[in-house]
N, C-alpha and C positions, 0 to 999 in steps of 0.2 A: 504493500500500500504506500509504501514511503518514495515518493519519487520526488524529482525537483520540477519547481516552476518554468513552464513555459508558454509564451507568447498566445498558444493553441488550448491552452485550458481556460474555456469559457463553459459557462451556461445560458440558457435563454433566460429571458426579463419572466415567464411562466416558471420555469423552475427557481429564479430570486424569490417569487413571490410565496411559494411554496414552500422553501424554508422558513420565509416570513410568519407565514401561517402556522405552523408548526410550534416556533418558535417564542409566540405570542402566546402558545395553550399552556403552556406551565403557568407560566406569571397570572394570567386569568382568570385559570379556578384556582385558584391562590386568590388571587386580589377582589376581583368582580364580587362575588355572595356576598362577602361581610361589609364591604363595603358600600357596596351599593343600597345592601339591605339598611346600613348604617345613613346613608344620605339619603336616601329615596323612601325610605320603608316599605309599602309593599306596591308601591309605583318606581321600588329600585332597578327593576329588568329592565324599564325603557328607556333605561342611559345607554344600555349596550348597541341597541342599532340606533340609536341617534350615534354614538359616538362610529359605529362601519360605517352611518352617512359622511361623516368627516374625512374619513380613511377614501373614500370613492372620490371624493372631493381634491383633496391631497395628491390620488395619483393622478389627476385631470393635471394639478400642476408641474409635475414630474414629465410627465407626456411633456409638456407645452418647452419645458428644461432643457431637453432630452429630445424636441423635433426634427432638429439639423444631426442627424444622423455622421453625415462627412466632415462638417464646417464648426459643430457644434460642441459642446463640451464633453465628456468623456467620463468625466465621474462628476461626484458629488463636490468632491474635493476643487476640480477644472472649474465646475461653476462657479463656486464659491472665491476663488481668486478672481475668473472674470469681470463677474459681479461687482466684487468691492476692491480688488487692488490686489497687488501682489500683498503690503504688508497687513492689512485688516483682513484679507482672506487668510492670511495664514493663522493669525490670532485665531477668527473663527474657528478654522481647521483644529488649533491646537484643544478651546474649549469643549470641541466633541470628542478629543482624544480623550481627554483627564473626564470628559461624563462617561464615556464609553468603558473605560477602564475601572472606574467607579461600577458602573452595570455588571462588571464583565466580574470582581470579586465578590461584589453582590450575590450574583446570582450560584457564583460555585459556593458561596456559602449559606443559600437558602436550601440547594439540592445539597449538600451535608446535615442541614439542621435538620431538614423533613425527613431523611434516612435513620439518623437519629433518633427521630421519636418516631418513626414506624417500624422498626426495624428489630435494631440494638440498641437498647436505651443504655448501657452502661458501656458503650466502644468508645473510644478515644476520635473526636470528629475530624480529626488527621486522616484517620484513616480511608473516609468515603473520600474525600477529596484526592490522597494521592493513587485510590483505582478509576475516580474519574478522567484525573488531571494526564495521566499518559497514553490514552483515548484520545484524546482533544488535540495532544502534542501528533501523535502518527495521525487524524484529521486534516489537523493545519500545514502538514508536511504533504499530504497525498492529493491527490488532482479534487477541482471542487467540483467535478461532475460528478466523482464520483460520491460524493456527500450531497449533493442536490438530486442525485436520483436515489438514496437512503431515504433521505427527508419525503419522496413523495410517497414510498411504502411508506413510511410513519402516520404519512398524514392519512391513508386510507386504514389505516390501523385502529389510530387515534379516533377518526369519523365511526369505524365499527363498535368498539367499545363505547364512546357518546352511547349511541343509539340505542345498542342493546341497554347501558343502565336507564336510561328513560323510561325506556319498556317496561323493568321490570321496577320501576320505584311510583310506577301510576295507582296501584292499587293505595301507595300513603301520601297520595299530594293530595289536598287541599286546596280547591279555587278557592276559597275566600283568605287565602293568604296575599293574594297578587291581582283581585278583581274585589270588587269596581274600580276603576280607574277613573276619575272623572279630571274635570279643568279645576280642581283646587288640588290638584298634583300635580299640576304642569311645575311646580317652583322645584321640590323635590325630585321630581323626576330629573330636571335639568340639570339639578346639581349633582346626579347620580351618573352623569356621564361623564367627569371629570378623571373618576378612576382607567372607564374605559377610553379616553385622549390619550390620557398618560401611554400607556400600556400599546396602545393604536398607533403611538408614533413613532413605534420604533420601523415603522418600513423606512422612514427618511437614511436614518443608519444604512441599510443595505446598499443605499445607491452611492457607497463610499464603495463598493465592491464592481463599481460603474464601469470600469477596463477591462471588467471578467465577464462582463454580461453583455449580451449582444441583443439586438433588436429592442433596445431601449424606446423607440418611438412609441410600442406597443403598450407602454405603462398604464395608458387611460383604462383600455380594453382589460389587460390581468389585473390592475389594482381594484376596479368594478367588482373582477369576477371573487379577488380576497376575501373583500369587504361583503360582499354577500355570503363567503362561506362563513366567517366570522362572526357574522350580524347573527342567521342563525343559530350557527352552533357555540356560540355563547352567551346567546341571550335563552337559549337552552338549558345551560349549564345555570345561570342564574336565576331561572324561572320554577329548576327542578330544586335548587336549596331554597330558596325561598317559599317557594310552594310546600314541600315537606317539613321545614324546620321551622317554620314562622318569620319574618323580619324581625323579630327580637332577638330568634335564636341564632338565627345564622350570621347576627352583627356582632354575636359576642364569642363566636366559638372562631379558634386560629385555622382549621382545615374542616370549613362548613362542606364544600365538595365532597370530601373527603368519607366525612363522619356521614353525609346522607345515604353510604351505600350500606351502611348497617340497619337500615329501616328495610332493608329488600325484604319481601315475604312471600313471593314466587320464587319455583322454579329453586325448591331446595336445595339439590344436587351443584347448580350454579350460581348460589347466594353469596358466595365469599369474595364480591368484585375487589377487593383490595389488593389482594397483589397483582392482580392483571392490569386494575388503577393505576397501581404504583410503578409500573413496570413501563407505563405509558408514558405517565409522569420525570422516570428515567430519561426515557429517551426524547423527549421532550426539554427536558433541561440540558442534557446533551449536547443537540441541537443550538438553543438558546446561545450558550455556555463557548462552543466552537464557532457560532456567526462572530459573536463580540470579539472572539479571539483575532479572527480572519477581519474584521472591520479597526481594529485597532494594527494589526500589520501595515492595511491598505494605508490608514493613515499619518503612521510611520515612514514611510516611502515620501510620503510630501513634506510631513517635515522635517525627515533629518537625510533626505536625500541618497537612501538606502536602496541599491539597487536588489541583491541578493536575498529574495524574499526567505525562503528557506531558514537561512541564519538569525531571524528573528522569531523563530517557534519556539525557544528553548527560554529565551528573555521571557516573553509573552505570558507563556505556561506558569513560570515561575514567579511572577509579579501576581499572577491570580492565585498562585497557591499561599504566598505569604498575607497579600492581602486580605483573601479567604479566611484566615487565621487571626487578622487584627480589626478587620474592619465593624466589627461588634463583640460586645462580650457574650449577648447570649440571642434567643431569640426575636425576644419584646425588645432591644433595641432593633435590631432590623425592620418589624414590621413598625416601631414608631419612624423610621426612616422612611420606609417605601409608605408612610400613610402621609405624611408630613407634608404641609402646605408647598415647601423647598422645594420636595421632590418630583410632585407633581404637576409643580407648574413650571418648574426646568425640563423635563421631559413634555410635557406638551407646546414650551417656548420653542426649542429644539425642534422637536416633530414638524411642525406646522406653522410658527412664528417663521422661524428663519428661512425654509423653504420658500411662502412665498412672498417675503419680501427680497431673497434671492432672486426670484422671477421677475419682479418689478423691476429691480435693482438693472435688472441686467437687460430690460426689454427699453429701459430709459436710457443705458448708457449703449443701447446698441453694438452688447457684447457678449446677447447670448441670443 
């Protein structure tokens, strides 16, 4: 699997999107139930496809970035110089490095902490990390086709297990957990989408992957096609914890996803969705875990002018494992982090602020 970068390892802008997607389902059923259950109450589901309309939105602007195929920019990073200058593009550039990096220990240390308590509650959290972390290292070494065609089995994986536990968690939902909805929810509703931004804008990220991806123009068309698998199947996911657990419950429990697949009461022989859950979950954070890695490369190459992509797997790997290690003490700093007005609204600044005032930027100065 380990081979070196060259010129010919591309994916199509449907396969970025795909990882995308993938990608986005850890942090989701992680973030979306309690949260949204927490801002919206039981008008919290209707943040999640308001926030996919955002995402549809977003890739209209990407397309529009991304139209000059020959003449036009090339990554995310190209625009952003364009756009604002060589040295405020780079500033930029650098502030998605240091978010990106921030994401990227983040999240190898939320897939430790969830193994943690699902798993082996008395293992050393070292541990999950360094079986995940040299996975990710032969990933970001080996060609990304062939990690973009992994991710689209994941994601028909991911879509089969969705499915089936819906199925079988219908006999304990509760419509009057998430119904009536009327216009005195439209304010909670609204604000319930803010979790789903956050979370939503991480596709702007991938288009730092912008020189590996070919037929860029098509962004409008696959980012639609995202945002629509998204919209449902996580306002799915958020419909099924809040319908079964209550909006009180599932704002106050850390893995509401999680815990709703212990209410199954079908279909005894196949009631113990947890580790097949967990397993998704895996590979899902995986996923996650190695995009950041390969987006923090990409945008290394711009700023410190590193030709030899290869040679920085080893740095990369190792910055997330120590960070992994430091960046909280236990879990309740984490989730007050990923809840935190900061985090969420630098991640959706990022997502969607800068992108399209890049577009503007760059359609007035007649340089994209």
């Amino acid at each position: 699997m380990i081979t070196n970068y060259n010129n010919n390892n591309k994916i199509t802008i449907r396969q970025a999107m795909i990882m995308y997607i993938v990608a986005c389902l850890s942090p989701a059923t992680r973030l979306f139930p309690a949260m949204c259950a927490r801002l919206g109450g039981r008008a919290g589901w209707v943040g999640v496809p308001l926030g996919a309309a955002a995402i549809a939105a977003l890739a209209g602007v990407f397309a529009l970035i991304f139209k000059n195929a020959e003449t036009g920019p090339r990554c995310l990073s190209d625009a952003l110089t364009r756009a604002f200058g060589a040295v405020l593009g780079r500033v930029i550039i650098g502030v998605y490095f240091i978010w990106t990096a921030l994401l990227f220990t983040l999240h190898i240390r939320y897939y430790a902490e969830r193994m943690l308590a699902t798993i082996f509650t008395t293992a050393d959290i070292r541990f999950f990390m360094l079986t995940m972390l040299p996975l990710v290292y032969m990933a970001v070494r080996g060609r990304l086709e062939v990690f973009a065609r992994f991710s689209e089995i994941s994601a028909l994986l991911f879509t089969i297990v969705l499915l089936a536990l819906a199925l079988c968690l219908l006999p304990a939902f509760d419509p009057a957990n998430i119904l009536p909805v009327t216009h005195m929810d439209a304010l909670p509703a609204l604000k319930s989408s803010v979790p789903p931004l956050s979370t939503f804008g991480y596709m702007t990220l991938f288009f730092f992957l912008g020189e590996q991806i070919s037929n860029k123009r098509d962004a409008g068309g696959q980012g639609r096609r995202a945002a629509l698998y998204l919209g449902i199947m996580l306002t799915l996911v958020t419909v099924i914890c809040i319908g079964t657990l209550s909006p009180s419950v599932a704002e106050r429990m850390p893995r509401p996803f999680f815990s709703s697949t212990k209410l199954i009461t079908v279909l005894q022989p196949l009631d113990r969705f947890e580790a097949l859950l967990l397993s998704e979950w895996v590979i899902s954070d995986f996923i996650i875990i190695t995009a950041f890695a390969l987006i923090l490369i990409s945008t290394s190459k711009r700023l410190f002018g590193v030709s030899r992509t290869p040679k920085l797997a080893a740095p990369v790997v190792f910055l997330g494992f120590v960070g992994g290690i430091f960046i909280a003490a236990d879990r309740f700093e984490l989730e007050m982090f990923s809840y935190s007005v900061f985090a969420l609204a630098t991640n959706t600044a990022l997502g969607f602020g800068v992108p399209i005032l890049t577009l503007i930027t760059g359609k007035l100065r007649k340089t994209i």
